[in-house]
C-alpha positions in Angstrom: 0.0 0.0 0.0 1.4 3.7 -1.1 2.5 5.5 1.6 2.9 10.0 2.3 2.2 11.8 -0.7 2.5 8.6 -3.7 -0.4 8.8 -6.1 -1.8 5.2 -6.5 -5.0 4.1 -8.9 -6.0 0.9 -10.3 -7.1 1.6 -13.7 -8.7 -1.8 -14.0 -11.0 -0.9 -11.2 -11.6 2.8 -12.3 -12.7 1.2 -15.8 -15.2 -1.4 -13.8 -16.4 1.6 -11.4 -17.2 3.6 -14.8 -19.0 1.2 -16.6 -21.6 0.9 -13.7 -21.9 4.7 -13.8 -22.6 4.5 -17.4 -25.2 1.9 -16.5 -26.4 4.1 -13.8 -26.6 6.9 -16.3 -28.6 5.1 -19.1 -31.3 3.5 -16.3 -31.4 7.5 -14.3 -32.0 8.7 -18.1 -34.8 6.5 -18.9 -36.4 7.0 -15.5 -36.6 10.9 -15.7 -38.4 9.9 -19.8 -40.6 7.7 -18.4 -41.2 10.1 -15.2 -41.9 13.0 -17.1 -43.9 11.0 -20.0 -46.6 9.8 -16.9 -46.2 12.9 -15.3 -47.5 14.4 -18.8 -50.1 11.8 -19.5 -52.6 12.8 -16.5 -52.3 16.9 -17.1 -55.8 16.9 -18.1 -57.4 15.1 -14.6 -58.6 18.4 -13.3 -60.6 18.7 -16.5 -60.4 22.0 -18.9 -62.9 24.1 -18.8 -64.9 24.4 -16.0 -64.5 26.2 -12.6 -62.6 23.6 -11.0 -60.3 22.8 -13.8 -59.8 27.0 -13.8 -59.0 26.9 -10.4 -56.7 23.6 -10.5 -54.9 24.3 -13.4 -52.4 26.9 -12.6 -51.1 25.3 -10.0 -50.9 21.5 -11.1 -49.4 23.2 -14.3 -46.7 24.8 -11.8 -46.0 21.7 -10.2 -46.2 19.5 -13.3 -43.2 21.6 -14.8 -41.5 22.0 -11.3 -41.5 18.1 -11.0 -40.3 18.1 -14.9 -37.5 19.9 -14.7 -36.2 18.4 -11.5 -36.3 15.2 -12.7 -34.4 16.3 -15.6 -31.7 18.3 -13.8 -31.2 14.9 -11.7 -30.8 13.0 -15.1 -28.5 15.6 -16.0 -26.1 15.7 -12.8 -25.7 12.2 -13.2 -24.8 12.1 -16.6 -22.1 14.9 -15.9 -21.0 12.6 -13.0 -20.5 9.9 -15.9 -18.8 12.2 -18.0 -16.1 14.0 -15.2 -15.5 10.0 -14.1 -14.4 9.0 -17.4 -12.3 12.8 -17.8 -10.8 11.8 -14.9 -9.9 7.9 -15.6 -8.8 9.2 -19.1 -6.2 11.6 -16.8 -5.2 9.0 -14.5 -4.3 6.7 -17.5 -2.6 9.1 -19.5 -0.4 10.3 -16.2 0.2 7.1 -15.5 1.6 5.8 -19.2 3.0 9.6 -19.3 5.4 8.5 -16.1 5.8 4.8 -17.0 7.4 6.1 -20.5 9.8 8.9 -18.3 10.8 5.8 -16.8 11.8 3.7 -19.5 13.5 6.7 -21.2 15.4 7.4 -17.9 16.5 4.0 -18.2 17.3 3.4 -21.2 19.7 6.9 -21.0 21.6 5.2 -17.9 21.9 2.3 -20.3 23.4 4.1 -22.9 26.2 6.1 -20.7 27.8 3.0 -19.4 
């Protein structure tokens, strides 16, 4: 185990973890669709035209679109949770190859001035 201030990552289990965000993603995507499809599908219960539906409608509209767009906005923060995990895999790996290849270049100089 690394100790003090060593950076350590397992890509391998980075890669696993971001695949089940993606999955995450995809099912929190079609569960704000299918939330806001239903959500959509009973807008006419109060009625339309009469004193109650006048009275009702303002509001349920309000609520209906409040409800709408947080379920979106959840869809949308885990999708940009996806999207900094894999930005942030993609940085681990390429820090890690960038070092692994100053290593073998370091090496390979030492080799060279013996």
């Amino acid at each position: 185990m690394p100790e003090g201030d060593v950076y350590f990552a397992i890509p391998g289990r980075l890669q696993a973890g971001v695949r089940q965000i993606d999955q995450i993603s995809s099912l929190v995507q079609d569960i704000a669709r299918d939330f806001v499809s239903e959500v959509n599908a009973v807008r006419d219960w109060p009625g339309r035209d009469d004193s109650f539906a006048r009275e009702v409608l303002p509001q349920e509209k309000d609520e209906r679109e409040t409800a709408t767009r947080t379920a979106e906005a959840i869809a949308e923060a885990v999708v940009e949770i996806a999207n900094g995990t894999h930005d942030n895999l993609r940085n681990i790996v390429n820090t890690q190859d960038g070092a692994l290849d100053a290593i073998g270049s370091a090496a390979r100089g030492r080799r060279g001035s013996h």
